[in-house]
C-alpha positions in Angstrom: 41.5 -22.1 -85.0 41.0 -25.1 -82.6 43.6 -24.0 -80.3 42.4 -20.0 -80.2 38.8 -21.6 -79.0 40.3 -23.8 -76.8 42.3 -20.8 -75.3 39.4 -17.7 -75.4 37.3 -20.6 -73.5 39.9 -21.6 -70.8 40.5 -17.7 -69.7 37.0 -17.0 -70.2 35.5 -19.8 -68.0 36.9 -18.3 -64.7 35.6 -15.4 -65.3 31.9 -16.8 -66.1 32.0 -19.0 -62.8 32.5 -16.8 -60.7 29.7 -14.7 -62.3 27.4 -17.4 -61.5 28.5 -17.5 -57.4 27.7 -13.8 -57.3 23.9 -14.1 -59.0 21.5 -16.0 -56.7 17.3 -17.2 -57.1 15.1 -17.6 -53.9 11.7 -18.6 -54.4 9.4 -16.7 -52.6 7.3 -20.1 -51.6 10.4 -21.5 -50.2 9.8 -21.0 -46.6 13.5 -22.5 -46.0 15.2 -20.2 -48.1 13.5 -17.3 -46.2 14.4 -18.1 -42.9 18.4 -18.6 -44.1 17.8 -14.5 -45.2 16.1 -14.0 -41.8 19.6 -15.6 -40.4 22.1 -14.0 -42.0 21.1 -10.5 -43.5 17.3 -10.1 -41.2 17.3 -6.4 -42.9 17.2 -7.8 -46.7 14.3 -10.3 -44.7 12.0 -7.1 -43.5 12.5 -5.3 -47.3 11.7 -8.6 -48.6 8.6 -9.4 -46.2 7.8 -5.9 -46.7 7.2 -6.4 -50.3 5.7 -9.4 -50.3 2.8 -7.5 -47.8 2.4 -4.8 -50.1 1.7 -6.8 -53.4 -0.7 -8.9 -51.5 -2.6 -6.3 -50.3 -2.5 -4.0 -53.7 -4.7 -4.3 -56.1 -2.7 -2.3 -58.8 0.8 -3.1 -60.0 0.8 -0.3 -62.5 2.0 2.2 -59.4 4.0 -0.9 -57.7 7.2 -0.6 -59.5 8.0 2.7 -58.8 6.7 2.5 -55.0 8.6 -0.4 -54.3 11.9 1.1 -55.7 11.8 4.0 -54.0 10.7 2.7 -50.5 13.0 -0.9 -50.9 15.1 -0.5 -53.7 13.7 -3.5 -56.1 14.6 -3.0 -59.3 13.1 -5.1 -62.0 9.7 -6.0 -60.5 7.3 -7.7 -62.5 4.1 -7.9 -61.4 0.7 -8.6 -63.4 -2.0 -7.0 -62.4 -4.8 -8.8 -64.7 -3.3 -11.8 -64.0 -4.7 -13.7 -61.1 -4.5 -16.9 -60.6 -7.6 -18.5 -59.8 -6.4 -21.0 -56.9 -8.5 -20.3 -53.6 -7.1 -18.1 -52.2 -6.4 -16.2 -55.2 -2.9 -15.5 -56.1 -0.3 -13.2 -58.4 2.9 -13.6 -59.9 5.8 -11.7 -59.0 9.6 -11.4 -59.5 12.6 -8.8 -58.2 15.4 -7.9 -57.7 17.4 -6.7 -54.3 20.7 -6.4 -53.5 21.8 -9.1 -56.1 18.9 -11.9 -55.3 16.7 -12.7 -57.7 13.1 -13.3 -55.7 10.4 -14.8 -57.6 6.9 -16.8 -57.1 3.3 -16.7 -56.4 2.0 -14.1 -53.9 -1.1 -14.5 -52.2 -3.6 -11.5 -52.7 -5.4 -10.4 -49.5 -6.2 -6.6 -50.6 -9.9 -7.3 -52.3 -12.6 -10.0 -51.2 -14.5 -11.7 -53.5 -17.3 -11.1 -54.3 -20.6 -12.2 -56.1 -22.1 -9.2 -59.1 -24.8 -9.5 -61.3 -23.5 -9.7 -65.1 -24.3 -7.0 -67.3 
């Protein structure tokens, strides 16, 4: 039994390396990170600058997933759109997918101006 483990485990552990090389995380904050996109793939840079402009300026992220996967091609966006984190300026949690990154962070929201209302 020892020796079937020790066997499944040394011709699956290739296999699960290399799986790990091909899968990569950026944070979105991570200003270094984006500029090593802008240098070697800058049109994976514009999608990915491009999306980060559109969530900042949107106020719903109920339409975003569809938009983004049709005009960009992220798959797996999450996005909440009632939650906002209350730093100043105000920001939103996001995470994608393109082309085999994995993007995720905090987005600063620039689409609404705050504003003071009466309660009611």
């Amino acid at each position: 039994m020892k020796r079937t483990l020790v066997a499944l485990l040394a011709i699956g552990f290739p296999y699960a390396v290399q799986a790990a090389d091909t899968y990569h995380r950026v944070d979105i904050g991570d200003q270094r990170a984006l500029d090593a996109i802008q240098a070697t793939n800058p049109a994976q840079y514009e999608k990915v600058i491009g999306i980060l402009e559109k969530v900042a300026t949107s106020v719903s992220c109920e339409t975003l997933p569809q938009m983004l996967k049709v005009q960009y091609g992220a798959e797996g966006l999450q996005c909440s759109g009632y939650l906002v984190l209350t730093s100043y300026p105000a920001k939103r949690h996001l995470s994608f997918k393109l082309d085999d990154i994995q993007f995720d962070g905090n987005v600063v929201l620039t689409g609404t101006r705050p504003s003071i209302r009466p309660a009611r």
